[in-house]
C-alpha positions in Angstrom: 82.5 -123.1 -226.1 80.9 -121.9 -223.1 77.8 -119.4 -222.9 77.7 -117.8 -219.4 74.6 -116.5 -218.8 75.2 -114.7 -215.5 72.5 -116.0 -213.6 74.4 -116.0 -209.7 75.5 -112.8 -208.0 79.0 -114.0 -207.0 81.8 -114.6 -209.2 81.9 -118.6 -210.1 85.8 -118.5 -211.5 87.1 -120.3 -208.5 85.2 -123.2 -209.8 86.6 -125.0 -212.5 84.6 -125.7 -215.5 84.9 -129.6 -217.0 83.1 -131.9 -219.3 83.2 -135.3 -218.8 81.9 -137.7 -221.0 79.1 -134.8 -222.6 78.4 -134.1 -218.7 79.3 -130.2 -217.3 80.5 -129.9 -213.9 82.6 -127.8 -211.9 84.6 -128.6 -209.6 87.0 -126.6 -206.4 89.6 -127.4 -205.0 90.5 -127.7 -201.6 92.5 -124.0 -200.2 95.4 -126.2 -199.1 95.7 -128.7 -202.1 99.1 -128.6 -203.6 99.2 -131.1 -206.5 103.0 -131.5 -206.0 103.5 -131.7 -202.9 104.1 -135.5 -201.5 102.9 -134.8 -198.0 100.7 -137.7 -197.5 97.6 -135.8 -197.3 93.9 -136.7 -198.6 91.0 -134.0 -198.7 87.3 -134.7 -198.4 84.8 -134.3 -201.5 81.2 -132.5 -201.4 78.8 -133.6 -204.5 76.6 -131.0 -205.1 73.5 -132.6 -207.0 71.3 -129.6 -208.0 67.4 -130.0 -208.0 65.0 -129.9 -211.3 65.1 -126.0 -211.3 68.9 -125.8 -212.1 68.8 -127.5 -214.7 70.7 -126.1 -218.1 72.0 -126.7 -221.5 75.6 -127.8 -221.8 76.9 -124.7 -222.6 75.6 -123.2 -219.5 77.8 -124.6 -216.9 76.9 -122.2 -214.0 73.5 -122.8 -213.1 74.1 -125.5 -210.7 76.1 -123.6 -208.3 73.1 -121.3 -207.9 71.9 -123.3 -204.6 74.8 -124.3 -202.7 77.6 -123.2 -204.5 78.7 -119.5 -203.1 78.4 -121.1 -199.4 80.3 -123.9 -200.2 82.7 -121.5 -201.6 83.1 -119.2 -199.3 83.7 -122.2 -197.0 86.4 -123.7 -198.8 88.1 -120.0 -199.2 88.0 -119.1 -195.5 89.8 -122.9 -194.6 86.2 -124.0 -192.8 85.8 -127.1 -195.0 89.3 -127.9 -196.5 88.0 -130.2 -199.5 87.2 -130.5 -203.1 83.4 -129.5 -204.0 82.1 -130.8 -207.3 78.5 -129.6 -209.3 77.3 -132.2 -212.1 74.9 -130.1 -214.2 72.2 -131.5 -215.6 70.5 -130.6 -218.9 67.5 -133.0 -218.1 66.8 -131.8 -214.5 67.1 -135.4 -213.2 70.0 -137.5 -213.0 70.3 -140.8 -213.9 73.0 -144.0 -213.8 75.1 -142.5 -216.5 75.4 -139.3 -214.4 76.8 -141.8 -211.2 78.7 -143.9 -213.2 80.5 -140.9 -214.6 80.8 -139.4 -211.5 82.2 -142.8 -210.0 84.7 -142.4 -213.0 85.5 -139.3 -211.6 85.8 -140.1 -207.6 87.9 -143.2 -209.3 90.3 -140.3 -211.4 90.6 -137.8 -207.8 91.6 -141.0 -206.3 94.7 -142.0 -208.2 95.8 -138.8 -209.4 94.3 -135.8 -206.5 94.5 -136.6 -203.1 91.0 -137.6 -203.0 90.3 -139.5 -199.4 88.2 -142.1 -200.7 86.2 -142.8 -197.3 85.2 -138.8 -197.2 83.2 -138.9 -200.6 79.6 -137.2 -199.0 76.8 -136.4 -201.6 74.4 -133.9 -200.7 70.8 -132.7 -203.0 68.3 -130.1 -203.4 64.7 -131.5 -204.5 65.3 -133.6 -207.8 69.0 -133.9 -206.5 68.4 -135.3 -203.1 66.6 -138.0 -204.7 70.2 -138.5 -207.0 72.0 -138.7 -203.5 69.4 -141.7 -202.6 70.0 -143.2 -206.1 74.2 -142.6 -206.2 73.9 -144.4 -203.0 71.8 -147.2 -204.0 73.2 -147.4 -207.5 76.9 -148.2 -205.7 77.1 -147.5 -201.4 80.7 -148.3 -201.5 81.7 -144.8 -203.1 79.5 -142.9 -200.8 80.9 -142.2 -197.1 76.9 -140.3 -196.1 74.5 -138.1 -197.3 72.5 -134.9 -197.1 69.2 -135.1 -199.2 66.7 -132.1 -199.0 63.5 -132.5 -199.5 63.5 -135.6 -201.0 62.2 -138.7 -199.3 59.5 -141.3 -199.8 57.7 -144.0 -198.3 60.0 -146.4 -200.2 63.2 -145.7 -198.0 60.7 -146.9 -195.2 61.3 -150.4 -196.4 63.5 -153.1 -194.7 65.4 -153.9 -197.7 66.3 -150.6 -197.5 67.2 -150.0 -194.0 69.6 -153.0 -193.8 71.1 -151.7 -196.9 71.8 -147.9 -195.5 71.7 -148.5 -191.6 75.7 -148.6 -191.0 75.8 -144.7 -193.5 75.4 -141.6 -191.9 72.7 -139.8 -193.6 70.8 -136.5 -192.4 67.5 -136.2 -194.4 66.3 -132.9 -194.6 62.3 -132.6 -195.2 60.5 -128.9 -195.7 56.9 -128.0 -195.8 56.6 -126.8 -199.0 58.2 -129.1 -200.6 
């Protein structure tokens, strides 16, 4: 059973709430997505990985969407981003393979039975989930289309190993001061 512990200022029902393998996440779907429909159309996914902060018990499947999530849903709801937007939580604060492999699982699932596009899969990061954007990437780049990690870089992305292995992705790295 869920505990919500109302701990955003905007109402989170228009994200669904799933577990997946003992993972909580939520997930939105796109404004235009009719399941039934046999229009030939694919939408875009957002991953959402929050940063150490977020971080919450399983039965707290809210927390995560408190950086990110009311922007990306209001830009779903007013037709600016016409895609599906997903939030793992994380009870740990950092992710780890079992959290990419389930959410490969997942990508794989949308594919085959949601309209997922599977070359507009983009995974974007706050802090402790930038980093799980580099690591998602490197743990499998052929489920990844780009990424947008915030405030997470290091030397070791520097390296030419590295480099060859991201070069052809589009990735905007994102860097503050205080972080």
């Amino acid at each position: 059973k869920w505990v919500r512990k109302p701990r955003v200022n905007w109402n989170t029902s228009s994200y669904k709430c799933y577990i997946y393998k003992n993972i909580a996440f939520r997930l939105k779907f796109p404004k235009t997505y009719n399941h039934t429909a046999n229009d030939g159309k694919t939408y875009p996914m957002m991953i959402f990985w929050h940063g150490v902060g977020e971080r919450s018990p399983i039965t707290d499947n809210e927390y995560q969407l408190l950086h990110g999530g009311d922007f990306f849903r209001k830009s779903v709801d007013n037709g600016t981003y016409d895609g599906f937007i997903i939030f793992m939580q994380n009870v740990n604060g950092y992710f780890s393979p079992v959290y990419y492999d389930a959410m490969k699982e997942i990508i794989d699932y949308m594919i085959a039975n949601n309209k997922l596009d599977p070359f507009r899969v983009t995974c974007n990061g706050l802090s402790g989930g930038g980093a799980s954007v580099w690591d998602m990437f490197f743990n499998d780049p052929k489920y990844i289309a780009g990424g947008i990690p915030m405030s997470s870089t290091g030397s070791s992305l520097a390296q030419a190993s590295v480099i060859d292995k991201i070069k052809f992705t589009p990735y905007w790295n994102f860097q503050g001061g205080l972080d």
